[in-house]
PAFI-785101 format. One record per atom (N, C-alpha, C): residue in three letters; atom name; x, y, z. Coordinates in nm, 4 decimals, m for minus. Layout:
! PAFI-785101
ala CA X Y Z
...
! end
This chain:
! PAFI-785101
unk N m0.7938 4.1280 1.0632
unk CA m0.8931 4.1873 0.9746
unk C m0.9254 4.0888 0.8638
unk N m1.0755 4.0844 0.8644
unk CA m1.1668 4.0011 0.7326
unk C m1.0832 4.0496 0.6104
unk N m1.0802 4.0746 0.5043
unk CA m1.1071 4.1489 0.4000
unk C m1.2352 4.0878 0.2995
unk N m1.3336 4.1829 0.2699
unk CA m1.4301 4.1502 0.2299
unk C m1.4674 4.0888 0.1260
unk N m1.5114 3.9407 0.0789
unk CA m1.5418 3.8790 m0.0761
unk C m1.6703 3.9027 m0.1343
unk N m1.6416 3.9061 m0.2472
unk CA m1.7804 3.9132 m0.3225
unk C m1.8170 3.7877 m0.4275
unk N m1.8871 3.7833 m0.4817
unk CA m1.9161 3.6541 m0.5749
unk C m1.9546 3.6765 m0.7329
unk N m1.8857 3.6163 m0.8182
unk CA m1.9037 3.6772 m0.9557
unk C m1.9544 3.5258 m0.9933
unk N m2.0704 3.5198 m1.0507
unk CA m2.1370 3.4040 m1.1349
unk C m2.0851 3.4139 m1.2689
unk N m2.0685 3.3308 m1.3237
unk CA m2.0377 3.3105 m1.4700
unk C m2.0756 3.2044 m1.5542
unk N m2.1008 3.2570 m1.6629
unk CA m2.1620 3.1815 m1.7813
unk C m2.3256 3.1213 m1.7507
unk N m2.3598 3.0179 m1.8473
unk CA m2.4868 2.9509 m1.8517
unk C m2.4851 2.8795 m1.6983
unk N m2.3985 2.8268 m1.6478
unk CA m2.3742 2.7623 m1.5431
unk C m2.3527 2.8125 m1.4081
unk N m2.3125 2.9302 m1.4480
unk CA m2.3200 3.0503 m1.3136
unk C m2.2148 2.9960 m1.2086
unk N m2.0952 2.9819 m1.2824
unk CA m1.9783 2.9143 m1.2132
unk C m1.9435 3.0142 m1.0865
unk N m1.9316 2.9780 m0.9784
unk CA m1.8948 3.0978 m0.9031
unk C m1.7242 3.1182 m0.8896
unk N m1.7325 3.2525 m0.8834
unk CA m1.5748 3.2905 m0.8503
unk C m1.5610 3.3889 m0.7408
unk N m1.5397 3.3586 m0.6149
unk CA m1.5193 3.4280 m0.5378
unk C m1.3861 3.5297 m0.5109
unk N m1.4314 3.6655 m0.5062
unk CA m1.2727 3.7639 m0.5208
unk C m1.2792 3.8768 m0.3992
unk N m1.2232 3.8978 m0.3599
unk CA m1.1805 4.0528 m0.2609
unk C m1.2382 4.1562 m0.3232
unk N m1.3395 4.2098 m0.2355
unk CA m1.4353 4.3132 m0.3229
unk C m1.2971 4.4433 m0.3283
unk N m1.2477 4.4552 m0.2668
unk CA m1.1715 4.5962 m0.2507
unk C m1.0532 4.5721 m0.3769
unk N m1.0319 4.4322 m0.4280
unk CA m0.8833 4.4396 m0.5383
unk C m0.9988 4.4400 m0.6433
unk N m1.1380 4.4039 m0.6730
unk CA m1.2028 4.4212 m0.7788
unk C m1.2761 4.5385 m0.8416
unk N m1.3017 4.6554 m0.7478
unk CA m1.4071 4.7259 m0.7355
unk C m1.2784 4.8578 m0.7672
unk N m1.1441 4.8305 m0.7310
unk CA m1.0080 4.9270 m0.7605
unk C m0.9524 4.8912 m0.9209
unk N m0.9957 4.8421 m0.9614
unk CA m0.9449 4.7670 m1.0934
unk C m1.1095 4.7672 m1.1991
unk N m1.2172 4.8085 m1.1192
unk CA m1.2995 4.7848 m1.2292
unk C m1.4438 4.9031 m1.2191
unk N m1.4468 4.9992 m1.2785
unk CA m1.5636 5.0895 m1.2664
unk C m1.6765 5.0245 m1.2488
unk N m1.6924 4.9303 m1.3801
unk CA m1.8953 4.8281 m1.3784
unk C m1.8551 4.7653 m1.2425
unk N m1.7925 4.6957 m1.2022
unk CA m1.7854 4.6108 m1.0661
unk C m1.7957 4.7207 m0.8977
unk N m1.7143 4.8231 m0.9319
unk CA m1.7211 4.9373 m0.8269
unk C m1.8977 4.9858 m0.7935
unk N m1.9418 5.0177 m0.9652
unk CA m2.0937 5.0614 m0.9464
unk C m2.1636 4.9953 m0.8880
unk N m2.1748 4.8631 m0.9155
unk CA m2.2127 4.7377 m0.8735
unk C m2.2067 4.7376 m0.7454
unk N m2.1188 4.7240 m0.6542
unk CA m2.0908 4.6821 m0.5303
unk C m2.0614 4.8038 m0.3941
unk N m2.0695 4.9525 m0.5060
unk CA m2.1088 5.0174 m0.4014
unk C m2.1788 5.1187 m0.4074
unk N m2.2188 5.0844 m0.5108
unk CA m2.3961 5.1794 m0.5676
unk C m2.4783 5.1506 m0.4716
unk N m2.6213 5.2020 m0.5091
unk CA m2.7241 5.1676 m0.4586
unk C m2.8155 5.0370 m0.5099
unk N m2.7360 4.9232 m0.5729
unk CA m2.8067 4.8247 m0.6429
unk C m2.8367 4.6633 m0.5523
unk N m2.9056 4.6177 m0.6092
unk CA m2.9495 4.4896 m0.5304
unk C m2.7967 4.3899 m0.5189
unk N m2.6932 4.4169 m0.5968
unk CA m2.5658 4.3243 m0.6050
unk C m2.4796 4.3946 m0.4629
unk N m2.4704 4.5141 m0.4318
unk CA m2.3939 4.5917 m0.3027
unk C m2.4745 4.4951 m0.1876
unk N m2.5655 4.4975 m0.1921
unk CA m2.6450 4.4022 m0.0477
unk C m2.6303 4.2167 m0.0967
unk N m2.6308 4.1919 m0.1582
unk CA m2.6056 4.0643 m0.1884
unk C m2.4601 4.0215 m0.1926
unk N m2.3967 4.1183 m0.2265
unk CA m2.2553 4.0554 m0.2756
unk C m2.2432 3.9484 m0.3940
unk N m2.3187 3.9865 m0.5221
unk CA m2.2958 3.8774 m0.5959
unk C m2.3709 3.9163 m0.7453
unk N m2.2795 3.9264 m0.8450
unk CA m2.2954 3.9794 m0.9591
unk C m2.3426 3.8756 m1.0671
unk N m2.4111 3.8312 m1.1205
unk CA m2.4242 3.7506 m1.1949
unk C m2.3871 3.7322 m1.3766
unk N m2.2890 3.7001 m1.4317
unk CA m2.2360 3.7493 m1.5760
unk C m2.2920 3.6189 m1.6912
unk N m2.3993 3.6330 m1.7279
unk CA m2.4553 3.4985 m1.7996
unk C m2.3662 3.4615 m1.9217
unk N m2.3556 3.6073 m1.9755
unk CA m2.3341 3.6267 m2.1160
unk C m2.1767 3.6545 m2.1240
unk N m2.0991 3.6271 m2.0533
unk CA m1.9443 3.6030 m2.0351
unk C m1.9043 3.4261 m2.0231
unk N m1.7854 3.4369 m2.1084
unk CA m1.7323 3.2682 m2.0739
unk C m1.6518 3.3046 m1.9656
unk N m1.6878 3.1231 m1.9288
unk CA m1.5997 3.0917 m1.8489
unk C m1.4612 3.1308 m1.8447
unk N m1.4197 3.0816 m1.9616
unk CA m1.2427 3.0871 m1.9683
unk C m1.2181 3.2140 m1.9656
unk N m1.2594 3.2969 m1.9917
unk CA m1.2615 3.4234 m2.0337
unk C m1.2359 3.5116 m1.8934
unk N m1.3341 3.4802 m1.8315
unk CA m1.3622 3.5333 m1.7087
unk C m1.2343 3.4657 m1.5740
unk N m1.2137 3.3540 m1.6513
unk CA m1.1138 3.2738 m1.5407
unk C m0.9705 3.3490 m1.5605
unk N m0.9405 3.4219 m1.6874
unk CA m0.8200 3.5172 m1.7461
unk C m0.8242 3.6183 m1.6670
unk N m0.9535 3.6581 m1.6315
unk CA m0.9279 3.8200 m1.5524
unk C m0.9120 3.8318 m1.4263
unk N m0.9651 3.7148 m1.3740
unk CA m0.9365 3.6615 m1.2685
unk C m0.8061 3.6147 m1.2157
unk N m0.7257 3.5873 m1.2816
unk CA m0.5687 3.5409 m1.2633
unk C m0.5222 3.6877 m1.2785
unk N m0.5537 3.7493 m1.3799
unk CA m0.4947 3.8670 m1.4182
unk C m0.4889 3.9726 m1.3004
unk N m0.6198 3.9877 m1.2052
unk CA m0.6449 4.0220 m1.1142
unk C m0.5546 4.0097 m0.9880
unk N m0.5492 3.8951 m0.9802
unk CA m0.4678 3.8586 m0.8839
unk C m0.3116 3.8215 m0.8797
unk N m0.2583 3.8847 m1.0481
unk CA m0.0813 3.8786 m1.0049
unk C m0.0513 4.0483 m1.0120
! end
C-alpha cells in the first residue's frame, strides 16, 4: 500500500514540503478542510502558505513526524 502525499508550499519561495496526507489532515482541522473538502487543494494535493516562514513551518513538520 501507497500511502497518500500531499504538498505544502511555503513562504515567498513556495518551498515545497511534501507530507502523508492521512498524519496531516489527523493532526490538523485547516489542513483536513483543505484536503477533504470540496476545495481546489483536495484535487490538486497542494496547499500553498505564502505568509508562513520557512523555519517555522520546517518545526511543524519535524514535530509532525516524531
Amino acid at each position: 500500500m501507497n500511502p497518500e502525499m500531499v504538498t505544502i508550499k511555503v513562504g515567498m519561495e513556495k518551498q515545497p514540503f511534501p507530507i502523508h496526507k492521512e498524519l496531516l489532515v489527523y493532526q490538523s482541522k485547516h489542513f483536513r478542510a483543505a484536503f477533504e473538502g470540496g476545495f481546489k487543494e483536495a484535487e490538486d494535493k497542494i496547499v500553498t502558505l505564502t505568509d508562513v516562514h520557512e523555519d517555522d513551518f520546517r518545526m511543524f513538520f519535524h514535530w509532525l513526524y516524531k
